[in-house]
DSSP file (Angstrom, degrees, kcal/mol; ACC not computed):
  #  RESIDUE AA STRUCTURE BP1 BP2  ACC     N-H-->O    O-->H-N    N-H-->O    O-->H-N    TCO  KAPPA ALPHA  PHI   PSI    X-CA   Y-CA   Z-CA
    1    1 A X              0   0    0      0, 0.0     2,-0.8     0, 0.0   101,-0.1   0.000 360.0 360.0 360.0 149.3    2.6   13.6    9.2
    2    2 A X        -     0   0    0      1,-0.1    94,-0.0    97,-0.0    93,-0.0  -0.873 360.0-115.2-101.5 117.5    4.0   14.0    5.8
    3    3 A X        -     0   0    0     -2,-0.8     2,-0.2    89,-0.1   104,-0.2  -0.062  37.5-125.4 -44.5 142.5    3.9   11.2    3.9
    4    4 A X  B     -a  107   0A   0    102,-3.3   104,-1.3     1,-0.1    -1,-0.1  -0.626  10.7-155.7-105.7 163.3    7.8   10.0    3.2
    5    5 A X  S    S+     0   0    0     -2,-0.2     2,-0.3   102,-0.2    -1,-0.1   0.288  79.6  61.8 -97.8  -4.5    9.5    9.3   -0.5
    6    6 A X  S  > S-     0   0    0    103,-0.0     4,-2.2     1,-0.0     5,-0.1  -0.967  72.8-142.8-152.3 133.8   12.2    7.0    0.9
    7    7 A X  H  > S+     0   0    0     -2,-0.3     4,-1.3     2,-0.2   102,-0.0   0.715 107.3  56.8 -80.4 -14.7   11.9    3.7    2.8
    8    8 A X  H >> S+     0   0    0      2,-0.2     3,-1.0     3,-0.1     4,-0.7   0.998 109.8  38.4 -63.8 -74.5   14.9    5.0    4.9
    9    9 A X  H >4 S+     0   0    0      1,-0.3     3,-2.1     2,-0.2     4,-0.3   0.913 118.5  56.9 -76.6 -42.3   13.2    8.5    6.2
   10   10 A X  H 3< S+     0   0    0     -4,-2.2     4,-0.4     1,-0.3    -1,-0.3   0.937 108.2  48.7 -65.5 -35.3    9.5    6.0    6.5
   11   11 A X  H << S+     0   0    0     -4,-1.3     3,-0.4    -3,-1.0    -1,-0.3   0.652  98.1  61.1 -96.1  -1.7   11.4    3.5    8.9
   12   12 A X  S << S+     0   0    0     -3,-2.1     2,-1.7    -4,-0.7    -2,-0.1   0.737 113.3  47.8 -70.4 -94.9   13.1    6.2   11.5
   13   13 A X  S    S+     0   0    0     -4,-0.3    -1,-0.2     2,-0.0    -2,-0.2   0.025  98.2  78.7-138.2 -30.7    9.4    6.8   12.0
   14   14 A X  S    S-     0   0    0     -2,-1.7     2,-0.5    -3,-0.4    57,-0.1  -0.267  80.0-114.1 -84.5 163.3    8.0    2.7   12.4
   15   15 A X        -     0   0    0     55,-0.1    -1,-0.1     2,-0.1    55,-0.0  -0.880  38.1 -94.9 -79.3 136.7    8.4    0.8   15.8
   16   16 A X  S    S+     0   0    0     -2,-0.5     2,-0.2    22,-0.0    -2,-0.0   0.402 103.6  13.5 -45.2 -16.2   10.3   -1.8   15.9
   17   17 A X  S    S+     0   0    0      2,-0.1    21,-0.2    21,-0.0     2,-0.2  -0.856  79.5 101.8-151.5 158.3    7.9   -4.4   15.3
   18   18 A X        -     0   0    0     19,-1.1    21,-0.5    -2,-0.2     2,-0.2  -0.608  63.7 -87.3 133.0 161.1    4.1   -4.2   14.1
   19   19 A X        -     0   0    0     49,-0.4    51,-2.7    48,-0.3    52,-0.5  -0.545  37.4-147.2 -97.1 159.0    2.1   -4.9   10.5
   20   20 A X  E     -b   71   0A   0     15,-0.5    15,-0.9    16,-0.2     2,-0.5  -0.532   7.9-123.0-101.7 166.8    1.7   -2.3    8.0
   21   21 A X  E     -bC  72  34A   0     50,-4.0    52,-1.5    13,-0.2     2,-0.3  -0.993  15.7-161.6-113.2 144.7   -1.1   -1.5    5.4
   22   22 A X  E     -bC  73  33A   0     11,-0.5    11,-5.8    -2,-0.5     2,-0.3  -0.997   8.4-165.7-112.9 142.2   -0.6   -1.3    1.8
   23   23 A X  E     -bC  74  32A   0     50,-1.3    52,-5.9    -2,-0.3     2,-0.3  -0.899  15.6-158.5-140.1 143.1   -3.2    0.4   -0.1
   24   24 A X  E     - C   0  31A   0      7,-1.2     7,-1.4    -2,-0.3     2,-1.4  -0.804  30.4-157.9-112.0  41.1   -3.8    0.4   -4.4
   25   25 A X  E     + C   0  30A   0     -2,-0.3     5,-0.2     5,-0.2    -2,-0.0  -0.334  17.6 178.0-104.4 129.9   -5.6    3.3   -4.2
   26   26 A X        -     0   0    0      3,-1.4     4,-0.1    -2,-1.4    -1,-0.1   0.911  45.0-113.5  22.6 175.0   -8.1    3.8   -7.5
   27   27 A X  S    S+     0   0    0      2,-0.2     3,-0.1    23,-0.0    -2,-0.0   0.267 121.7  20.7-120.0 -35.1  -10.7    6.0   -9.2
   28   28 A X  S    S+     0   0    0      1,-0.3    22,-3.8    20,-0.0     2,-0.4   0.656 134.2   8.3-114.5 -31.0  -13.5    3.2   -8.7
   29   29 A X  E     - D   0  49A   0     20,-0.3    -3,-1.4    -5,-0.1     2,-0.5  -0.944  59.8-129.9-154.6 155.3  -11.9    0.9   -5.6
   30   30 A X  E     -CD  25  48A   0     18,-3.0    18,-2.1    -2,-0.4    -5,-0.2  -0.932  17.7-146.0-120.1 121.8   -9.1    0.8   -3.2
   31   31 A X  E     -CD  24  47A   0     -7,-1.4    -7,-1.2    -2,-0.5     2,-0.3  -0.449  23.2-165.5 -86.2 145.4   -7.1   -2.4   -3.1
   32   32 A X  E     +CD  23  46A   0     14,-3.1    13,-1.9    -9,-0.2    14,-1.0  -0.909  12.8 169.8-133.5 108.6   -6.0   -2.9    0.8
   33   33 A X  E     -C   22   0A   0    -11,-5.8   -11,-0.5    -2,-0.3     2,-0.2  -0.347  13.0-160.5-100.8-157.1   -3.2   -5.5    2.1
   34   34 A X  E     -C   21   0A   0      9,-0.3     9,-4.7   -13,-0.3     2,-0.3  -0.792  11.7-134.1-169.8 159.6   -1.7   -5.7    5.4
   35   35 A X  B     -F   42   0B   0    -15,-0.9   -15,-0.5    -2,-0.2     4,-0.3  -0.995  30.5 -90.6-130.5 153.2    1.3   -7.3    6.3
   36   36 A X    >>  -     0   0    0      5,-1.3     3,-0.8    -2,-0.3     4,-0.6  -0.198  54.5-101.5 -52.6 145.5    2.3   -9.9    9.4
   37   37 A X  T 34 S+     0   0    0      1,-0.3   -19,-1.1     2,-0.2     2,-0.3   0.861 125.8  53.9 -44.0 -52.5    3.6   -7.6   12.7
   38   38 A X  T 34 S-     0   0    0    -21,-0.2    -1,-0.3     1,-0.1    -2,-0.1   0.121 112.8-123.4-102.7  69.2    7.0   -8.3   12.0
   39   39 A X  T <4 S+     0   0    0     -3,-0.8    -2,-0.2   -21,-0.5     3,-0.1   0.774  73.8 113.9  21.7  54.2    6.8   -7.0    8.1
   40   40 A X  S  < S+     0   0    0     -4,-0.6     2,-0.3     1,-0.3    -1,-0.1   0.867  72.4  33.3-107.7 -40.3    7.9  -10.1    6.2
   41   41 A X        -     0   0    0    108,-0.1    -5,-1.3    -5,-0.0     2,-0.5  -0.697  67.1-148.0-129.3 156.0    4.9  -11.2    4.1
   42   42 A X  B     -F   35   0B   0     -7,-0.3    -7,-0.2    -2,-0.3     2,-0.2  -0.954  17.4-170.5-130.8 120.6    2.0   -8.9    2.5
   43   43 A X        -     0   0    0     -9,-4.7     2,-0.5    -2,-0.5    -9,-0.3  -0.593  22.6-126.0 -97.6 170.2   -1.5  -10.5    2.4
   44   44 A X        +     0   0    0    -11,-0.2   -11,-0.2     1,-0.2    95,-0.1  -0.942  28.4 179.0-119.1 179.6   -4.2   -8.9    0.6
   45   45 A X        -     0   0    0    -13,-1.9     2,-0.2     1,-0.6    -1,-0.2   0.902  46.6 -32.0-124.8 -35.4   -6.8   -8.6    2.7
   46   46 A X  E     -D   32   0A   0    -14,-1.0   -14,-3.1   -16,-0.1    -1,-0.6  -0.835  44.2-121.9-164.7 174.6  -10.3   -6.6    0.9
   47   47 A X  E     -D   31   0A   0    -16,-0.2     2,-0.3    -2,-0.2   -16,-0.2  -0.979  24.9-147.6-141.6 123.9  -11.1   -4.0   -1.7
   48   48 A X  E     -D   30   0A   0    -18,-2.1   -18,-3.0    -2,-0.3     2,-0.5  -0.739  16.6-131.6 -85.9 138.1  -13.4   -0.7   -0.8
   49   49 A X  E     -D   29   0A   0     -2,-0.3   -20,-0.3   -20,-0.2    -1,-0.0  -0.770  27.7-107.7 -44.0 129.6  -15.1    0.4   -2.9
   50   50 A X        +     0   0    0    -22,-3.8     2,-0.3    -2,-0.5    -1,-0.1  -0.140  49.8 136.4 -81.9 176.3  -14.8    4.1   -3.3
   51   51 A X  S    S-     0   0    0      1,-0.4    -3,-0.0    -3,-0.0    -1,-0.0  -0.667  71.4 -19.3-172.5-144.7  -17.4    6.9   -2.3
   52   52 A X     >  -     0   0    0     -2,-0.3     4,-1.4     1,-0.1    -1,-0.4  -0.124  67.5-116.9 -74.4 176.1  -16.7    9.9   -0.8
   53   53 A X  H  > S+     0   0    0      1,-0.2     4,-6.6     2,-0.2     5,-0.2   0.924 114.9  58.8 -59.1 -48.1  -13.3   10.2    1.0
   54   54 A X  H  > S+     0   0    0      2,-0.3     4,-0.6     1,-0.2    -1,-0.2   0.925 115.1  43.0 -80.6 -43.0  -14.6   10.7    4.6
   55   55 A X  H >>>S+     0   0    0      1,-0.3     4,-2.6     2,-0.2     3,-2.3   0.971 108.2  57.8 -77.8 -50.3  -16.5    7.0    3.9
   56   56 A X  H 3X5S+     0   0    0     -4,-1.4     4,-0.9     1,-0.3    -2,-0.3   0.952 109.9  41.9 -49.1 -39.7  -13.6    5.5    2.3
   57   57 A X  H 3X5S+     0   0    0     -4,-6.6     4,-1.2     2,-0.2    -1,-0.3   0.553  97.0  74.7 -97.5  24.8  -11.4    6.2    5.5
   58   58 A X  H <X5S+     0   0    0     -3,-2.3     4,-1.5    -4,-0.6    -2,-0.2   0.787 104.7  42.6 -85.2 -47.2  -14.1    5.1    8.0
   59   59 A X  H  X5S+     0   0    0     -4,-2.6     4,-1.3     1,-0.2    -2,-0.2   0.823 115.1  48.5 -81.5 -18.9  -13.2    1.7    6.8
   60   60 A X  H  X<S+     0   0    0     -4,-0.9     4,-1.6    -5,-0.5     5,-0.2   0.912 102.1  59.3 -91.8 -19.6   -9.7    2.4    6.9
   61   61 A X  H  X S+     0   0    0     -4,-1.2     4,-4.0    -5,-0.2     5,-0.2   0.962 109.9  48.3 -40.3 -62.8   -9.9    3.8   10.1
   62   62 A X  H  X S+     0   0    0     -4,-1.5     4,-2.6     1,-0.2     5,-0.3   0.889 104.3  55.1 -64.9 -44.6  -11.1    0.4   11.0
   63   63 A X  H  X S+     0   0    0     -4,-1.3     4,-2.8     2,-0.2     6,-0.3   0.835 112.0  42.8 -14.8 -69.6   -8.6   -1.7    9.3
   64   64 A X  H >X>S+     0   0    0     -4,-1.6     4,-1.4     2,-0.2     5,-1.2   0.997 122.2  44.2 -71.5 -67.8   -5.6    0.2   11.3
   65   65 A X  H ><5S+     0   0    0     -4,-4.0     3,-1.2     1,-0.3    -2,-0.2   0.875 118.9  42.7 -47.6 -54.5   -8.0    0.0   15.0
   66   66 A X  H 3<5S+     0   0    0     -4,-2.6    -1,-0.3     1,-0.3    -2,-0.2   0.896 123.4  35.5 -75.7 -50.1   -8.9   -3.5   14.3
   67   67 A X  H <<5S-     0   0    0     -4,-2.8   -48,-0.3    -3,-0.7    -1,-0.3   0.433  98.2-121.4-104.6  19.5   -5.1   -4.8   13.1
   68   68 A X  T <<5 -     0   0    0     -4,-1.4   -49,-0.4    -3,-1.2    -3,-0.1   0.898  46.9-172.9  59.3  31.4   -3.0   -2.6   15.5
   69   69 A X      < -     0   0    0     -5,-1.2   -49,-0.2    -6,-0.3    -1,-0.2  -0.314  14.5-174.8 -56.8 143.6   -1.4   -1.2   11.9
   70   70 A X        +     0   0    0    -51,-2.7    35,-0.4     1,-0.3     2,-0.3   0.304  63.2  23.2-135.4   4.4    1.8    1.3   12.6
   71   71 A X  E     -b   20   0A   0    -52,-0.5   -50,-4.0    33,-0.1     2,-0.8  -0.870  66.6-135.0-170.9 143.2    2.4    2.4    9.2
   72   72 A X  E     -be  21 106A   0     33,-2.2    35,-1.2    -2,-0.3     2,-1.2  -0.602   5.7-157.0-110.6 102.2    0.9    2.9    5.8
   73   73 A X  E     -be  22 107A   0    -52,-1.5   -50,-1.3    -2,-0.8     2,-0.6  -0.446  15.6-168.2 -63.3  92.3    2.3    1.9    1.9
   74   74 A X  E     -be  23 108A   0     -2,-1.2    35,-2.3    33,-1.1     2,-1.0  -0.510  20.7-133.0 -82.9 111.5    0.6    4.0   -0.8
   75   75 A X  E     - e   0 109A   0    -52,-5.9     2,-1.1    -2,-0.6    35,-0.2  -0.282  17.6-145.9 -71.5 131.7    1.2    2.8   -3.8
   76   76 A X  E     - e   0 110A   0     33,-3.7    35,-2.5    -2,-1.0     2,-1.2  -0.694   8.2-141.8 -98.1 121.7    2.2    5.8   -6.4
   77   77 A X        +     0   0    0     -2,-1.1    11,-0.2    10,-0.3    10,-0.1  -0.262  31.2 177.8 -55.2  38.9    1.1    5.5  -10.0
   78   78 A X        -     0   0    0     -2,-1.2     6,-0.2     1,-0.2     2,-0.2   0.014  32.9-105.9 -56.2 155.3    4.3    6.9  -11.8
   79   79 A X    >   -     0   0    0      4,-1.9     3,-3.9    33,-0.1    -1,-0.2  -0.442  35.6-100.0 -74.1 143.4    4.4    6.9  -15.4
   80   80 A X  T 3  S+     0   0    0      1,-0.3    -2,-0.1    -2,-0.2    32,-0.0   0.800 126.1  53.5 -48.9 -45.4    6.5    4.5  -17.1
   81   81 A X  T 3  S-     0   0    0      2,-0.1    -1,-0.3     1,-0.1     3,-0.1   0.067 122.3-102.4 -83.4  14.8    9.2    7.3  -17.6
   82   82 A X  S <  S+     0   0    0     -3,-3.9    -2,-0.2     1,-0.1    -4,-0.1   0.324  85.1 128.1  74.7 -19.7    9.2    8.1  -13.6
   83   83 A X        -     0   0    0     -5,-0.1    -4,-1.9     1,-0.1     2,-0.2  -0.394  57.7-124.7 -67.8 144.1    7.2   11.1  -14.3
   84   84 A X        -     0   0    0     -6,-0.2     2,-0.3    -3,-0.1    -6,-0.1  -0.617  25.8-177.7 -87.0 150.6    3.8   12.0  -12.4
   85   85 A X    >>  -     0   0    0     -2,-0.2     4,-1.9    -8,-0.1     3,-1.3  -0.698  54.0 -74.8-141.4-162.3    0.9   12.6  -14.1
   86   86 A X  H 3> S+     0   0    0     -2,-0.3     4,-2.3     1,-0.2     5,-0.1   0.746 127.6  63.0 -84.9 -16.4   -2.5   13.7  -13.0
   87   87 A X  H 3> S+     0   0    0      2,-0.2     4,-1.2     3,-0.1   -10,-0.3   0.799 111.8  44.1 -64.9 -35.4   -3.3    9.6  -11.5
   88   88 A X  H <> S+     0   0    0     -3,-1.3     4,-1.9     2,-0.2     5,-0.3   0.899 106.1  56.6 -88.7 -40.6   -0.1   10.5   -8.9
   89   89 A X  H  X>S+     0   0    0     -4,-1.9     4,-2.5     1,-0.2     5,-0.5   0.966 110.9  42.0 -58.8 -27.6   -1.1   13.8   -8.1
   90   90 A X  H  X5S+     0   0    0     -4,-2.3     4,-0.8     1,-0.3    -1,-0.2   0.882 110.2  57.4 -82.0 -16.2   -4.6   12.5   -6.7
   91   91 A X  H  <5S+     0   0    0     -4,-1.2    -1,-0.3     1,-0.2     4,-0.3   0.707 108.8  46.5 -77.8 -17.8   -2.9    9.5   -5.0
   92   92 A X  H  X5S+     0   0    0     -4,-1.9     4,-1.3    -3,-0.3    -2,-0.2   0.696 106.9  56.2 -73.6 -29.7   -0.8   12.3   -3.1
   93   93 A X  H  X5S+     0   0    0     -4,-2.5     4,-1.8    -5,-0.3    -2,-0.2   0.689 113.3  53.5 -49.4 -28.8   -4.3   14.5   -2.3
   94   94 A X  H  X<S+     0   0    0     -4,-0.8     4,-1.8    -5,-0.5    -2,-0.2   0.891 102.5  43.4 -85.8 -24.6   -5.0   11.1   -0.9
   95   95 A X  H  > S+     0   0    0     -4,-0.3     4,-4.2     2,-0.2    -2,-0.2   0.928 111.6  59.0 -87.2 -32.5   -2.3   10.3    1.4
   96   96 A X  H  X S+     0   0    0     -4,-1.3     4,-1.6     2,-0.2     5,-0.2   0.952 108.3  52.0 -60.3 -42.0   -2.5   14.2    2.8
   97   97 A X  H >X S+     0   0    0     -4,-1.8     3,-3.7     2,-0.2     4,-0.8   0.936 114.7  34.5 -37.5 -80.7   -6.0   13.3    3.7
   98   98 A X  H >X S+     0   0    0     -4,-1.8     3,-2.7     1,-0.3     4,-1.5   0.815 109.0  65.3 -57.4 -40.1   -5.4   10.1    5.6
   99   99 A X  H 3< S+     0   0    0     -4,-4.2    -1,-0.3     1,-0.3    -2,-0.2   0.798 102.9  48.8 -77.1 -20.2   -2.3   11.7    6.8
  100  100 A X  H << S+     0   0    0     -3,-3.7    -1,-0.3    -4,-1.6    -2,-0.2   0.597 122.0  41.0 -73.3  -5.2   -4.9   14.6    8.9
  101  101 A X  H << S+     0   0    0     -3,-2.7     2,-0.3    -4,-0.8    -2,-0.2   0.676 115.3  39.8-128.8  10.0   -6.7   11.7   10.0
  102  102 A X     <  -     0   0    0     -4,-1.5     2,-0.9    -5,-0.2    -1,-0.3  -0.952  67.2-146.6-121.5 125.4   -4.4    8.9   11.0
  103  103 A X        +     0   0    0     -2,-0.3     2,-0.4    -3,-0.1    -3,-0.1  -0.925  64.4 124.6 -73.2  91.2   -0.9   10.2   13.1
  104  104 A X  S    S-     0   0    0     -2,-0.9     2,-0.4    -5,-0.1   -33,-0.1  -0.783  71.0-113.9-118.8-165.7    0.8    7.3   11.3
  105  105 A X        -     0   0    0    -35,-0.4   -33,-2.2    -2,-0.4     2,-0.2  -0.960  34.0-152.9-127.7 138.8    3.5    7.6    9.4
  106  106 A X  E     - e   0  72A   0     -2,-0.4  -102,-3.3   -35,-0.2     2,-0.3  -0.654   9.8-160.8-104.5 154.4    3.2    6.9    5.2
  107  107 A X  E     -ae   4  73A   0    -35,-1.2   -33,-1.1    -2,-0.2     2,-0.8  -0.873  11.9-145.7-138.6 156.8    5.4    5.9    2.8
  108  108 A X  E     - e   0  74A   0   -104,-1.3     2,-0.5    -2,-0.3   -33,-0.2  -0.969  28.0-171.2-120.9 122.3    4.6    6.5   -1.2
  109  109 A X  E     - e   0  75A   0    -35,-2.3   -33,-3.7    -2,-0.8    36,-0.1  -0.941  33.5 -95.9-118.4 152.4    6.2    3.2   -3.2
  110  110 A X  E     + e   0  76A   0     -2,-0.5   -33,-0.2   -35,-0.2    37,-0.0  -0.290  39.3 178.9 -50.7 128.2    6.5    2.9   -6.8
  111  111 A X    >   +     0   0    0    -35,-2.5     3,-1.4   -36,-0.1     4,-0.5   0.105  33.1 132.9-117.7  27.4    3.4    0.8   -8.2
  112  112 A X  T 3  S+     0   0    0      1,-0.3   -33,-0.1   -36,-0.2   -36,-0.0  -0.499  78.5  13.7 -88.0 146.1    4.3    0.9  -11.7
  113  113 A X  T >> S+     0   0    0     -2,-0.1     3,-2.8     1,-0.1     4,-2.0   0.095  97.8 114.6  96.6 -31.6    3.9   -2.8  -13.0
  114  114 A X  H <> S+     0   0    0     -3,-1.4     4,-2.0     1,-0.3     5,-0.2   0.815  73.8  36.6 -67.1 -42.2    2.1   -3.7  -10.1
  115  115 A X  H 34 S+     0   0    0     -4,-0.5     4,-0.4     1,-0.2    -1,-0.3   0.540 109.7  62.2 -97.4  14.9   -1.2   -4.5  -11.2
  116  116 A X  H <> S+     0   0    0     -3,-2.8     4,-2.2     3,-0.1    -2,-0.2   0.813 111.2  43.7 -90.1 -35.2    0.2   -6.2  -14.7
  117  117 A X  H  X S+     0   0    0     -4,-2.0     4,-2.9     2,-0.2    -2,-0.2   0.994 113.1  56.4 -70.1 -67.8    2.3   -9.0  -12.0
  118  118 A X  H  X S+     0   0    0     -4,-2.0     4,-3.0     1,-0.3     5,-0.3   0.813 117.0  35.5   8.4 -65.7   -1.6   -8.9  -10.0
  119  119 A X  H  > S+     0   0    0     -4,-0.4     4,-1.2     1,-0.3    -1,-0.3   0.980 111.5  56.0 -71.1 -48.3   -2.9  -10.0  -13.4
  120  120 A X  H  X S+     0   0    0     -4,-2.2     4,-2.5     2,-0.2    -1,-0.3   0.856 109.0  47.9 -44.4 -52.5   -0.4  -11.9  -14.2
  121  121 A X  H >X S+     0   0    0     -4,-2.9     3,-1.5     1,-0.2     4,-1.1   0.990 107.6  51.3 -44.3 -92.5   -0.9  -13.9  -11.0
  122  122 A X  H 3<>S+     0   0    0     -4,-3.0     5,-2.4     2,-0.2    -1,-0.2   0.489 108.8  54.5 -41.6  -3.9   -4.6  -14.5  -11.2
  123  123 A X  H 3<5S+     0   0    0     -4,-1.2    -2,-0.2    -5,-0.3    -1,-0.2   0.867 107.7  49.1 -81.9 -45.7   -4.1  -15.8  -15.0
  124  124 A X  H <<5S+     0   0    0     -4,-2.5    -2,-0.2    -3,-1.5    -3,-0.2   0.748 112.7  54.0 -74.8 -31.3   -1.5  -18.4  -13.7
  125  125 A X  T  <5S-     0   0    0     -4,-1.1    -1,-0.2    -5,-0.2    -3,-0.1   0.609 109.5-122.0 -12.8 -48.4   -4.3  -19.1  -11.1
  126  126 A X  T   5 +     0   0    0     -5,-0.3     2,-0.4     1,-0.1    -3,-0.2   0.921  47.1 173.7  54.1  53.9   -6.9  -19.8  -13.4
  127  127 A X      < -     0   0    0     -5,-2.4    -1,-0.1     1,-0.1    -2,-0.0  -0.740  34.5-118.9 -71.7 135.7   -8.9  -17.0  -11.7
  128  128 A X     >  -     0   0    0     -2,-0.4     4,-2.6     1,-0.1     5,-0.2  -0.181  23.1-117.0 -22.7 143.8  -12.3  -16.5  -13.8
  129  129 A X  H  > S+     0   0    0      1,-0.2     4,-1.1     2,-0.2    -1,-0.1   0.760 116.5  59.1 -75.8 -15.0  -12.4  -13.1  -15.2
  130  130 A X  H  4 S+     0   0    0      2,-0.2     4,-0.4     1,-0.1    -1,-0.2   0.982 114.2  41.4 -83.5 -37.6  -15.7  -12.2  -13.1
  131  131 A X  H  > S+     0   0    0      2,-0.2     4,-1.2     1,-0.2    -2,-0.2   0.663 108.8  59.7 -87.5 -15.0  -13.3  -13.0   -9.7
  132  132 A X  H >X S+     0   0    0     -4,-2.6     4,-1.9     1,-0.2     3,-1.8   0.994 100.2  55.9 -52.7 -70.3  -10.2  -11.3  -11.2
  133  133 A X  H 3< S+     0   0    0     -4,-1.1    -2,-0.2     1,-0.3    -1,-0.2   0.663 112.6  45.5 -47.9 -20.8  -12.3   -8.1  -11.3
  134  134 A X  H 34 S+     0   0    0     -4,-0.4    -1,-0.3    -5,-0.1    -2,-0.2   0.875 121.5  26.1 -72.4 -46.0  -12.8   -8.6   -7.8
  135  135 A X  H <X S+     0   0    0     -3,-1.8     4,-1.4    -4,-1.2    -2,-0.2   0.321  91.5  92.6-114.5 -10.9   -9.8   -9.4   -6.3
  136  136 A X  H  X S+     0   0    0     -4,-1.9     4,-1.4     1,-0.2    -3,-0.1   0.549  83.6  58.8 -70.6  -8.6   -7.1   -7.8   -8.6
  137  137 A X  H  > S+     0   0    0      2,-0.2     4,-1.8     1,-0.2    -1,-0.2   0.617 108.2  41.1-102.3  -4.9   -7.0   -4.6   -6.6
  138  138 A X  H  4 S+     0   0    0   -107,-0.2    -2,-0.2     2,-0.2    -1,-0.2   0.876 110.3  59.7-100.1 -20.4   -6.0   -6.0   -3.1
  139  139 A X  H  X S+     0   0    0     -4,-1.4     4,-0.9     1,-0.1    -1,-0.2   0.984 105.2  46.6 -55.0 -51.6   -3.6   -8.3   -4.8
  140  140 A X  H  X S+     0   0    0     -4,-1.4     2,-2.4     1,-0.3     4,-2.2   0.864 110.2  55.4 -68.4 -31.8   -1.7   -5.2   -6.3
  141  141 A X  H  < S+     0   0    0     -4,-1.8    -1,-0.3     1,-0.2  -119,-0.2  -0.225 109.2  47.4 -62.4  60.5   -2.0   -3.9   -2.7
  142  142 A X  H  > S+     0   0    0     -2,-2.4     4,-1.4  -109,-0.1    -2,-0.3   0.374 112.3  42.3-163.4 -54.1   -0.3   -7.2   -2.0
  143  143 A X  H  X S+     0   0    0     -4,-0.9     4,-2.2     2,-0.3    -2,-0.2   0.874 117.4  57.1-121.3 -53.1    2.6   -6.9   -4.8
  144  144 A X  H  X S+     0   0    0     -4,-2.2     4,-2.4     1,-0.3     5,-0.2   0.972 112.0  40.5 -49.6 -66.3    2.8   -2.7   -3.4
  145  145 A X  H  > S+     0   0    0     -5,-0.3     4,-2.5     2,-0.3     3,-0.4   0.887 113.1  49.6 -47.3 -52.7    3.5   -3.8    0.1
  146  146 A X  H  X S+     0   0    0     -4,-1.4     4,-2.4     1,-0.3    -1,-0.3   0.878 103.3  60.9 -80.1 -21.7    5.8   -6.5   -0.4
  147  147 A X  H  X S+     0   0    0     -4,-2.2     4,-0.7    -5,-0.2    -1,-0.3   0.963 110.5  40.7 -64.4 -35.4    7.7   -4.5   -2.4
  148  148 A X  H >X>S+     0   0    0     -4,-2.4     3,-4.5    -3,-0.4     4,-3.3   0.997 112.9  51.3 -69.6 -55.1    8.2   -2.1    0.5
  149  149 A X  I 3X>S+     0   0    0     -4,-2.5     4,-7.3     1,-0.3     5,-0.7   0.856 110.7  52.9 -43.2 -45.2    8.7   -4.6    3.1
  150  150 A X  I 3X5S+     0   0    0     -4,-2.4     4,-1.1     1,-0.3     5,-0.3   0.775 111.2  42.5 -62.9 -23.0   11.2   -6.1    0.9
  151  151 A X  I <X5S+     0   0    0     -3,-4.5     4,-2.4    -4,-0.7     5,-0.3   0.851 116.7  48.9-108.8 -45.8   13.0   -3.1    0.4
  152  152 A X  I  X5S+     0   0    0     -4,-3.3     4,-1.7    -5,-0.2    -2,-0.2   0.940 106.6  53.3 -64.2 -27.2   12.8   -2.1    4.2
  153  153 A X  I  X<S+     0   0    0     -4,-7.3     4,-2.5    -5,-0.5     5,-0.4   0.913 107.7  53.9 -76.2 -33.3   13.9   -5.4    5.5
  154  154 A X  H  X<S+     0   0    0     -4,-1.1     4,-1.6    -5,-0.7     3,-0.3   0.977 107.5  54.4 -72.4 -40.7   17.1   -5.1    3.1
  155  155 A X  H  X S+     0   0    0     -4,-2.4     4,-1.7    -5,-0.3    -1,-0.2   0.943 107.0  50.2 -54.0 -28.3   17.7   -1.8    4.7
  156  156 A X  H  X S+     0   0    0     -4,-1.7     4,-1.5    -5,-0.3    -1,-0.2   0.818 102.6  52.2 -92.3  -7.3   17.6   -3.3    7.7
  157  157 A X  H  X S+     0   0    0     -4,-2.5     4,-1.4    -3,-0.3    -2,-0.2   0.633 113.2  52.0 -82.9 -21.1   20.0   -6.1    7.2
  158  158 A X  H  < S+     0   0    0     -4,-1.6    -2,-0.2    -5,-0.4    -1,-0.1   0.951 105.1  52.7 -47.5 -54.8   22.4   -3.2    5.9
  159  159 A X  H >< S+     0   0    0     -4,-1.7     3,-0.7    -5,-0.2    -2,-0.2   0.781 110.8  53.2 -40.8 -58.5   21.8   -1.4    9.0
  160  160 A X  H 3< S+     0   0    0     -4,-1.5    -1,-0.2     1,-0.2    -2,-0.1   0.720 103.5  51.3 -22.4 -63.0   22.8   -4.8   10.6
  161  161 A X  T 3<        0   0    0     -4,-1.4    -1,-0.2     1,-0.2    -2,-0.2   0.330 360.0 360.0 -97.2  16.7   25.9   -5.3    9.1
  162  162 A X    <         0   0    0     -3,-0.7    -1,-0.2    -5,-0.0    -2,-0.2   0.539 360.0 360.0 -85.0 360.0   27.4   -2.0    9.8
């Protein structure tokens, strides 16, 4: 499947009710959330470390078996100015991977900001900086994800009111 650019073209694609993943992914770690079956709230749930690809989706393989996942949000790392720069192109080499080895259907959402609200979060917290470092990238999978859901469940109350 080809990952989609629009939460409109991702949701012809979705079943009508099941959780998503949203994934942060990295250079060093991939931040992972999930969200409840019928997409209102984004948890986060772990952070992979990275390694080769083929290890990195062995756990994500498990992730989708294990939480009956039906769709994935990859967050894209756009430049302030909307523009891609070489951080978006490898997070698109990454969703074409998963997408030859999971039949789901992907969605690419805007991450810019994401992991400054993340931080932001765990400060307000009074997370310790050694458990910030820990936890900050499945929290921005957390702030990636809700941002889709949010934006797909107002499409679907549009949808609604037609």
């Amino acid at each position: 499947m080809t990952p989609h650019e629009t939460a409109e073209a991702f949701l012809t694609e979705l079943p009508g009710v099941g959780a998503l993943m949203g994934l942060d992914p990295g250079t060093k770690t991939i931040g992972v959330a999930i969200s409840d079956p019928l997409r209102q709230v984004a948890s986060p749930l772990e952070t992979i470390r990275r390694k080769k690809f083929s290890q990195d989706a062995l756990r994500l393989d498990e992730i989708i078996a294990n939480r009956s996942i039906c769709g994935v949000v990859i967050g894209l790392p756009l430049n302030m100015d909307g523009s891609e720069g070489p951080r978006a192109q490898s997070v698109r080499a990454f969703a074409r991977n998963l997408a030859q080895r999971a039949p789901l259907p992907i969605l690419f959402q805007d991450e810019r900001l994401s992991s400054v609200a993340a931080e932001r979060a765990l400060l307000e917290a009074d997370t310790s900086r050694a458990k910030r470092s820990q936890v900050i990238d499945n929290i921005a999978a957390s702030y990636i994800l809700q941002g889709a859901l949010d934006r797909i469940n107002f499409i679907g109350k549009q949808s609604d009111d037609e």
